[in-house]
C-alpha positions in Angstrom: -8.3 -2.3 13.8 -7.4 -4.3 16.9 -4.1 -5.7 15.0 -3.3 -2.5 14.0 -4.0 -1.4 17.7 -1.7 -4.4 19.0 1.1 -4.1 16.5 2.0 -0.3 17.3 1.4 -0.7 21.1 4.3 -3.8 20.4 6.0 -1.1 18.1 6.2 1.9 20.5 7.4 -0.6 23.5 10.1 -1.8 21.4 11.9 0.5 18.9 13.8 0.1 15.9 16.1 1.9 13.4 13.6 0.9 10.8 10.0 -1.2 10.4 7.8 -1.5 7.8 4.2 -2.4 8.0 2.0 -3.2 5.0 -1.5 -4.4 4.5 -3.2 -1.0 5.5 -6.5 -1.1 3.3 -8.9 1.3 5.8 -8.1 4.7 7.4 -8.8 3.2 11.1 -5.6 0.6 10.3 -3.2 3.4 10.1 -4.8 5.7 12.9 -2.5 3.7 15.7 0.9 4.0 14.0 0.5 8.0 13.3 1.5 8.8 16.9 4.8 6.8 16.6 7.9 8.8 16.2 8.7 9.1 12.8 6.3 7.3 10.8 5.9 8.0 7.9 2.4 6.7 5.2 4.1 5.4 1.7 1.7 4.2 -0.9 2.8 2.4 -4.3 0.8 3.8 -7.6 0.6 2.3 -10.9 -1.8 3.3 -13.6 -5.0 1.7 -14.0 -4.0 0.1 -17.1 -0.7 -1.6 -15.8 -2.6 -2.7 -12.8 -5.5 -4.0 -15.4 -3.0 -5.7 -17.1 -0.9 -7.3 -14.0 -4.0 -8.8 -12.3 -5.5 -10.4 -14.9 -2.1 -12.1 -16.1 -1.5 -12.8 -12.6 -4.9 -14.6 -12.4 -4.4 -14.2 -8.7 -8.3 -15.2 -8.2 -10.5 -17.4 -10.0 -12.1 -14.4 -12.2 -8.9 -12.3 -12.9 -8.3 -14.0 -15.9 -11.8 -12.9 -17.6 -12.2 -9.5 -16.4 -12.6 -6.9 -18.6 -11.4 -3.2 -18.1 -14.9 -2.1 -17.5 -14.9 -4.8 -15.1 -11.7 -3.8 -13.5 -12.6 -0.1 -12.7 -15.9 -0.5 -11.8 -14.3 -3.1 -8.9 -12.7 0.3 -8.0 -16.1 1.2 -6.9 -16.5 -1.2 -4.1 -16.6 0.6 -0.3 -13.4 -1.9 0.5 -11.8 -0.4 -2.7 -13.0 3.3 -1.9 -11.6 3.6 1.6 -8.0 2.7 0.3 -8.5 5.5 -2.4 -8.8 7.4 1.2 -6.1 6.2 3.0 -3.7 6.3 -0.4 -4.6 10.7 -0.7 -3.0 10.7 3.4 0.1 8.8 2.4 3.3 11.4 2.6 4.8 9.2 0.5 4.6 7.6 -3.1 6.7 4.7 -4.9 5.8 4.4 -8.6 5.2 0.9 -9.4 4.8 1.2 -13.4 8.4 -0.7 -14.4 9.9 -3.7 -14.0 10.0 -5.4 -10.3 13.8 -4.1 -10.4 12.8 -0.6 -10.6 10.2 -1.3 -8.0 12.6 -2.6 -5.6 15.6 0.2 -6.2 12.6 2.4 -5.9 11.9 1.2 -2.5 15.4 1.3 -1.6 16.2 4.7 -2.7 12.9 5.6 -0.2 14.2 4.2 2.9 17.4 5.7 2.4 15.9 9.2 2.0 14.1 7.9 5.4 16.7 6.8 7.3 19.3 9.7 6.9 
């Protein structure tokens, strides 16, 4: 948590209309940043099967390509994987991430336009 630590201390001493932070994976990351006038915790959901399907045509890592389902959710499992699930039931926010990377991005837009008003 030190970057996280670093990053809002270099946040807070220089303000801006807008900044966006992402990468937050444990419930210590975000801790720093909730302090910081109007912050505000967005996560990005997809169903398990979109996701399934995404990483393993992605083949982002070596054994993506192979996984199974099973395989997939049971990775869900994993203490790195749990205390997301954590940090993703705090978030204020949610952008739905189940369409096309259009839709993603007007979905991102349309958020930080509620935000900013």
């Amino acid at each position: 948590d030190i970057l996280s630590q670093t990053l809002a201390r270099e946040i807070a001493a220089k303000p801006h209309p807008l900044i966006v932070v992402d990468g937050f994976r444990r419930p210590a990351d975000v801790e720093p940043f909730q302090n910081l006038p109007g912050f505000v915790l967005a996560r990005v959901e997809a169903a398990a099967e979109i996701r399934f399907y995404r990483i393993t045509n992605r083949s982002e890592n070596a054994d993506d390509k192979g996984k199974t389902f099973e395989q997939f959710l049971a990775d869900h499992e994993l203490s790195t994987e749990k205390t997301n699930a954590a940090l993703q039931e705090v978030a204020t926010e949610a952008i739905v991430n189940e369409g096309s990377l259009e839709q993603l991005h007007a979905s991102i837009e349309a958020l930080l336009a509620r935000l900013s008003t």
